[in-house]
N, C-alpha and C positions, 0 to 999 in steps of 0.2 A: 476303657475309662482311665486309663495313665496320667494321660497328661491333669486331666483335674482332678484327681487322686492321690499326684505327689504333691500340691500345695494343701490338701486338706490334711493328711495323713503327715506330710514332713513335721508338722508343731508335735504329733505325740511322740515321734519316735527322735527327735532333736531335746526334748527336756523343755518343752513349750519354748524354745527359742533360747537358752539357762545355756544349754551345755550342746554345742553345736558339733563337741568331738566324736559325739554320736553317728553324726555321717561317714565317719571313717569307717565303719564297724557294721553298719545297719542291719537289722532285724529286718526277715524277711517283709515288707509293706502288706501282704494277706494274713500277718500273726501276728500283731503289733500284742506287745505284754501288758497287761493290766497293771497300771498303778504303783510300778516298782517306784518312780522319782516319787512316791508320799513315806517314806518307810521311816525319813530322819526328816528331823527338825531342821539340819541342814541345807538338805533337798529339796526340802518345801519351802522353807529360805527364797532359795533361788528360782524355784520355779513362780511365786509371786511375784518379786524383780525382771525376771520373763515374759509374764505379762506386758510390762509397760516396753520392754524390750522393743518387741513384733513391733506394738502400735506405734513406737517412734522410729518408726524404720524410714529410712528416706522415701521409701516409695510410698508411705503413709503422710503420718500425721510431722516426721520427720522433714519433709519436704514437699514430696508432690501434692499432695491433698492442698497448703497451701500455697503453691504455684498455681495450681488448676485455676482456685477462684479466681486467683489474681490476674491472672494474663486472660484468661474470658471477658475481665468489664474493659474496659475504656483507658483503665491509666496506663497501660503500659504500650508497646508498640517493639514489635518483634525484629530483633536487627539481623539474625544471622540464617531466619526460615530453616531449621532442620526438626525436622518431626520429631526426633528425639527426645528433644529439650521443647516438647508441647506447640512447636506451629500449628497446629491443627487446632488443636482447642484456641488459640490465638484467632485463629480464622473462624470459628467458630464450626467447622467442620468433622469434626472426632465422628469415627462409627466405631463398632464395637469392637473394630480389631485394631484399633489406636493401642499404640504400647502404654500411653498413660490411662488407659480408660482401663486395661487387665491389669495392670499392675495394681492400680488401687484396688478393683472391685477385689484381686484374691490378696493381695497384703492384709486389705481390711477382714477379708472372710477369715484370712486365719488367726487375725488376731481375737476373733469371737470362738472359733473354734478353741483356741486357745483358754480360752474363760471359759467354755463349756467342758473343755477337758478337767481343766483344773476344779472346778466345781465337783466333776464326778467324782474325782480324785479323794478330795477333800472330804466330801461324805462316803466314799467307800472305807477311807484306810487315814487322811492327811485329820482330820480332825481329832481324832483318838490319841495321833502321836503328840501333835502340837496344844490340846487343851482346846475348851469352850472359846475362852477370850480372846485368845489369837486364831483362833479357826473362825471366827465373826469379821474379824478383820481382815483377812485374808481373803473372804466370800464380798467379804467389800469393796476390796480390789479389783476383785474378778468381773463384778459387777457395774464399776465405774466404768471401766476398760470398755465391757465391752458395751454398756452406753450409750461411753462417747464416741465409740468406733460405727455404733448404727448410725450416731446422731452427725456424723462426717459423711456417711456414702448417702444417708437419708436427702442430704441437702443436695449433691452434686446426679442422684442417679431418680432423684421422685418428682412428681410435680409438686408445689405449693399448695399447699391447706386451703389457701382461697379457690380454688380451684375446685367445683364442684364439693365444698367444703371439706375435703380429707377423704372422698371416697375412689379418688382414681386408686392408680397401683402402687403400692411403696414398695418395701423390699421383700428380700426371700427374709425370713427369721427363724434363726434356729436357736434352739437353746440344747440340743440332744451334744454328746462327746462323740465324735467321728473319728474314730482308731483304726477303723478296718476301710479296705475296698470294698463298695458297695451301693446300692443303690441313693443317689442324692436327687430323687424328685420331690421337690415341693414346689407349688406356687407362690406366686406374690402375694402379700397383705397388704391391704387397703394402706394409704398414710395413715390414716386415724390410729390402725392397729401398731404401722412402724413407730409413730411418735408415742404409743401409748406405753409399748414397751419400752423406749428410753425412758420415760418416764420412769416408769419401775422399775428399772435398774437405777435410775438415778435415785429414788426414795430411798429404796435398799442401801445403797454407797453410804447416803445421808445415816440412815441408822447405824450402822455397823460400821463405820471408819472413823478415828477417834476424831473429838471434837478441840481435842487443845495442841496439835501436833503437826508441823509442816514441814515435810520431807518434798524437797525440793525433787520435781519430775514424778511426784505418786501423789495421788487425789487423797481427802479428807472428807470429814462431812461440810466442811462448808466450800470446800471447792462443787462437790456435788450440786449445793445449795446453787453457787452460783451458776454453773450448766443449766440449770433448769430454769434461770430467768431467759437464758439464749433459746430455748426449746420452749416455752411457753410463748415467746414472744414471735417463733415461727407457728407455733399452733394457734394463735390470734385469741388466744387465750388468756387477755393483758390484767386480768383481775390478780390471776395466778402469779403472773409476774411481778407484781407490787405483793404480795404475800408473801414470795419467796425471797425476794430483796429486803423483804422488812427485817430477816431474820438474819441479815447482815450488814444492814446498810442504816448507819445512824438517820434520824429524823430531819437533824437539821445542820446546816453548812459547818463548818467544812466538810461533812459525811465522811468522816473515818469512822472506818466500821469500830463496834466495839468487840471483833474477833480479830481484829488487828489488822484488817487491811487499809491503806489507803493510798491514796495520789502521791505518789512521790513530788518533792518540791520541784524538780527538775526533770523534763519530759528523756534527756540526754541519760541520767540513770540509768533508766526503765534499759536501755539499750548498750548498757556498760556491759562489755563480755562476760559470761557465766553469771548473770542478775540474776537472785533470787529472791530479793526483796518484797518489800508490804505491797507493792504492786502487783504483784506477779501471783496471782491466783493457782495458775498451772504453766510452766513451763516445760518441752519437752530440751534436758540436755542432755550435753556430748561430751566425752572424753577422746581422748588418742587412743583410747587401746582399741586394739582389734573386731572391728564390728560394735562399737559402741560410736557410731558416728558416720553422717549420712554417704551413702556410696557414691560413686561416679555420676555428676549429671542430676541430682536431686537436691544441689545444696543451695538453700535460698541465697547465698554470699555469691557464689557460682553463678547464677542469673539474673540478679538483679542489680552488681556493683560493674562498675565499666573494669575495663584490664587494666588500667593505671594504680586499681587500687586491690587489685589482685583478682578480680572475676573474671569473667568469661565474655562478658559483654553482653550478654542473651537478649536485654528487657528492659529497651529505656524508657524514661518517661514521657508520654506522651505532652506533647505543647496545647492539647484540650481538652487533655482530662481534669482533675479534680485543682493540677497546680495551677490551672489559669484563672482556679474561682477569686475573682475580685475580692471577697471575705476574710478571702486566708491569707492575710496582709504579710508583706515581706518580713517585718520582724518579729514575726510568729515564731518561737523555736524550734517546732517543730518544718519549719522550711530548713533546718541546718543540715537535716538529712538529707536533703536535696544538693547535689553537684553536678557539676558542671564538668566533662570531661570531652574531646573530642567534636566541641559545639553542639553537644546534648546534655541532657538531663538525666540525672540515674538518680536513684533510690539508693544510701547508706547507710542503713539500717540495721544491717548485719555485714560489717566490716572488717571483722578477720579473715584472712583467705585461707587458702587450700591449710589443714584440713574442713575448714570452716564448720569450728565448735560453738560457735555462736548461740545461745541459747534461743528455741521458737517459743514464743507467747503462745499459748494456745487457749488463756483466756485472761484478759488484766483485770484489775478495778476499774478502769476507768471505762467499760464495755458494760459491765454489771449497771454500775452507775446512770451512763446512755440508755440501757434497756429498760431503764425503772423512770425515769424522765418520759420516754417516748407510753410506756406503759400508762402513766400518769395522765397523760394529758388526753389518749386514748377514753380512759374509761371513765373519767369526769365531766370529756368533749367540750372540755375548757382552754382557755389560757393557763396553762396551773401553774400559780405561782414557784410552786417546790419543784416542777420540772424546769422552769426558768434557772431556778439556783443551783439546781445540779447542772445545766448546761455551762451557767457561768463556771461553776467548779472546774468543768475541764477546761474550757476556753484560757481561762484568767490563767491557767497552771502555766501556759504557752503566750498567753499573749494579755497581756496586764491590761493593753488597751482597750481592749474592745469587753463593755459589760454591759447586755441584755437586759431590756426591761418590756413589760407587757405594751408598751405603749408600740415595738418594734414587732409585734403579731397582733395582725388584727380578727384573723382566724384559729381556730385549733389545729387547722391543716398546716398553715405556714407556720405555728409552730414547732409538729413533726417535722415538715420538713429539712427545719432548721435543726434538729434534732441529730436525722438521718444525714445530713448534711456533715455534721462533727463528727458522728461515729467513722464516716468516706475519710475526711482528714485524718484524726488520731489515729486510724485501724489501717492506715495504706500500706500494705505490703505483707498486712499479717493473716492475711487469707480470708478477707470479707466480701468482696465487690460482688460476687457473683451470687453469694448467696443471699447479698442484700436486694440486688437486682431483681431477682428472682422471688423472694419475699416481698417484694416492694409490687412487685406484677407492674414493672417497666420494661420498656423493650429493651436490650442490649442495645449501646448505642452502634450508629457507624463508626469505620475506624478506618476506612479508606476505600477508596472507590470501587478496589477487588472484595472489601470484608466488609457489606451492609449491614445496617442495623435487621437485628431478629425479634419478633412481635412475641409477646406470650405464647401465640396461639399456634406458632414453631416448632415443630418435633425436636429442633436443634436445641434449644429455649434450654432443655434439661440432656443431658447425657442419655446416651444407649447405652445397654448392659451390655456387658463383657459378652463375648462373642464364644469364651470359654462356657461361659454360664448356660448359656441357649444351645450351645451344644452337649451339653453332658446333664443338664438338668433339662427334662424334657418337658414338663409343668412349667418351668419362665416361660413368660411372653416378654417382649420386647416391650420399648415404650416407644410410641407410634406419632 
C-alpha cells in the first residue's frame, strides 16, 4: 500500500505541509508520533497556515482544479496538445490514470487529511496550549479548508444533484486523522451526504472564524457565508441561497455588503497583482519563497497568457466561445483582458510571468451577488425585479451601456439565463465553465470535429476517480 500511503501519511509527518524539513529526517512512515507539532503556540501557529498551504498547492486549488474547469467548457482551445498541461481533459477524454485527474484527487485528499489531523491534534493536546478562543478559531480553519476542498473535487469527480436528486455517488468522506499505514476502505456517499457535509463544515467555519477580520488567503465567517451561496445553489437548494446572501448582501443597489464587501469601481482592480481588496472574498496568494508558489506547469499565467507576454501559450481563446457572444459588446472592460497575440485571442488575466504570483480568486462579490440574482428569480419563478438590479450591478461595473429592464425578459428562464450568461463573462478564466455546465445539465459543447459535444448522460460528463483510489481503496467504485 506505499504508493497511496506516502500522500496520506506525508501531511503528518511533514508538520501538515508547515515545516517540509521534515523530509530530510523522516520518522519511520509505520510509527508516525502523535501530536508533537501541538506542544507550542508556535507550532500550532504554523500548522493552521499549513492548512491553507496544501490546499493552494498548484496541483490544487492553486492552479489545477481551476485549469480543469476551464479548459473542459468551450472557451478555450488547446494549442500545444501535451497531456501534461490537461489535453485530455481539453478533449474531454481523462481516465483515471490522467496525471491531472491523481494529482488533484490526492492533493485534494491530503488537504482534508490535513484538517483531520489537525483537529485530532488540536483536541488531544493543541487546545489546552493555545486557550478556548483561539483553539475555536483554528477548528475553524480546519474546517473551512477542508469544505472547501470537498466542495472542489465534489464538483469535478460527482454527478449533479439534479441527477436522480443527489442520490448517485459522491465522494469517499473522511473526517478520521490518518497517521499510520493502514487499512483505507471506505465507500462512496451519496451527493446528498457529500454536499451535506460541506455544508457543515461550512456552518462550523461560520461560527468559529472571527467575524470582523480579513486575512488575505485564510477564510472568515463570512467568506464561509459566501461558500455556501455557491453550494446551495449547486444543491438546488435556492431558498437557502437568498438566506445566506442576505446575511451579507445589502437589500438594495449598489449592494455593498454591510461587512464590507463590494464591486470594486473598476473590473481592472479586481486583477491588479497581489489584490486583496473589498472584492476579493477569498483569494489563494503567492509569494517568491520557496514552495509558497505554484510549481512547474500548474500556473494559470503559464496557460492561459500567449509567450509574448510571458506564458507558455497552453489555451487560447476560442473564436465561439463565450467572446463571440454579440452581448458582450466590445467596450465592455472586461474585453481588455482579451489580446491579441500571434492572430489569436488569449486570456490576460493573470499577467505576471514566471514565477506567476498572481493572486487566484477563488471566490469574489460579484459570484455571491450572481448566485443570489439567479436564486431570486428561481424561487419567486418571476421576473424579480432585485435580480434584474443585481444583474445590472455587475454589468453597468463594465459596461455603462447596456441596462436591463423587465421588459428585455419575457420569461423567468430567459432571465436565468441571462443571469448564467454574466456569471460565463465576469468568471472566464476563474475556474467556472465546467462546473456551471454541469450544474446547468448542458451538454459540453463541440470544440472540433476530433472533440464532440458530450450529453449529460456521458460517463465522461463528470471525471473518473483516481486510479490510485480504486486501487488501494477497495470499497470505491468508479463512476460509470
Amino acid at each position: 500500500m506505499r504508493k497511496y500511503s506516502i500522500y496520506i501519511v506525508a501531511a503528518a509527518i511533514t508538520g501538515l505541509g508547515a515545516c517540509q524539513k521534515n523530509l530530510l529526517d523522516p520518522v519511520p512512515t509505520t510509527n508516525v508520533p502523535d501530536f508533537s507539532a501541538f506542544e507550542t503556540k508556535e507550532r500550532i501557529a504554523g500548522e493552521s497556515n499549513g492548512l491553507y498551504t496544501v490546499m493552494k498547492n498548484g496541483k490544487f486549488l492553486g492552479g489545477k482544479v481551476i485549469i480543469a474547469n476551464e479548459v473542459r467548457g468551450e472557451d478555450f482551445v488547446n494549442e500545444l496538445t501535451n497531456n501534461v498541461t490537461l489535453n485530455a481533459s481539453w478533449k474531454m477524454s481523462t481516465t483515471g490514470e490522467a496525471q491531472e485527474v491523481k494529482e488533484i484527487w490526492s492533493q485534494g485528499y491530503m488537504a482534508i487529511n490535513n484538517a483531520n489531523v489537525f483537529l485530532a491534534g488540536m483536541n488531544a493536546l493543541g487546545n489546552k496550549v493555545v486557550g478556548d478562543s483561539i483553539g475555536k478559531i483554528y477548528a475553524g480553519d480546519a474546517k473551512f479548508v477542508r469544505g472547501l476542498t470537498y466542495m472542489a473535487l465534489a464538483q469535478l469527480f460527482t454527478r449533479p444533484h439534479w441527477d436522480a436528486a443527489g442520490t448517485k455517488l459522491g465522494l469517499v468522506l473522511r473526517w478520521e486523522a490518518i497517521t499510520k499505514l493502514g487499512s483505507y476502505g471506505r465507500a462512496r456517499s451519496t451527493v446528498n451526504e457529500t454536499w451535506a457535509q460541506i455544508i457543515r463544515d461550512l456552518d462550523s467555519a461560520e461560527v468559529l472564524l472571527p467575524k470582523n477580520a480579513k486575512i488575505t488567503g485564510k477564510g472568515n465567517a463570512y467568506s464561509a457565508v459566501a461558500l455556501k451561496t455557491r453550494a446551495y445553489l449547486y444543491m438546488e437548494q435556492y431558498d437557502k441561497v437568498i438566506a445566506e446572501a442576505g446575511k451579507i448582501v445589502s437589500a438594495t443597489a449598489p449592494f455593498n455588503s454591510p461587512v464590507g464587501y463590494k464591486l470594486e469601481p473598476s473590473i481592472a482592480t479586481v486583477f491588479t497583482p497581489k489584490y486583496g481588496g473589498p472584492e476579493a472574498v477569498l483569494s489563494m496568494p503567492f509569494t517568491q519563497s520557496p514552495g509558497d508558489f505554484p510549481g512547474t506547469q500548474t500556473q494559470l499565467g503559464y496557460y492561459f497568457s500567449p509567450s509574448s507576454a510571458g506564458g507558455n501559450g497552453e489555451y487560447s481563446l476560442s473564436a465561439t466561445g463565450i467572446i463571440a457572444d454579440a452581448g458582450w459588446k466590445a467596450a465592455d472592460a472586461r474585453r481588455t483582458f482579451i489580446v491579441t497575440a500571434a492572430g489569436k485571442s488569449w486570456l490576460l488575466k493573470y499577467p505576471q510571468p514566471s514565477p506567476y504570483l498572481d493572486y487566484i480568486p477563488v471566490i469574489r462579490y460579484a459570484e455571491v451577488l450572481l448566485n443570489l440574482a439567479e436564486a431570486k428569480v428561481r424561487v419567486a419563478n418571476a421576473v424579480d425585479p432585485t435580480a434584474i438590479a443585481i444583474l445590472n450591478a455587475v454589468r453597468n461595473r463594465s459596461d455603462a451601456s447596456t441596462t436591463f429592464t423587465a421588459a428585455d425578459f419575457g420569461t423567468p428562464a430567459i432571465l436565468i439565463a441571462a443571469i448564467q450568461k454574466e456569471k460565463h463573462i465576469e468568471l472566464l478564466g476563474e475556474g467556472f465553465r465546467a462546473a456551471e455546465i454541469i450544474r446547468q445539465g448542458i451538454p459540453f459543447p463541440l470544440k472540433s470535429s476530433t472533440v464532440p459535444a458530450v450529453p449529460p448522460s456521458v460517463a465522461g460528463y463528470i471525471w473518473p476517480i483516481s486510479s490510485d483510489e480504486l486501487v488501494y481503496n477497495k470499497l470505491c467504485v468508479d463512476n460509470l
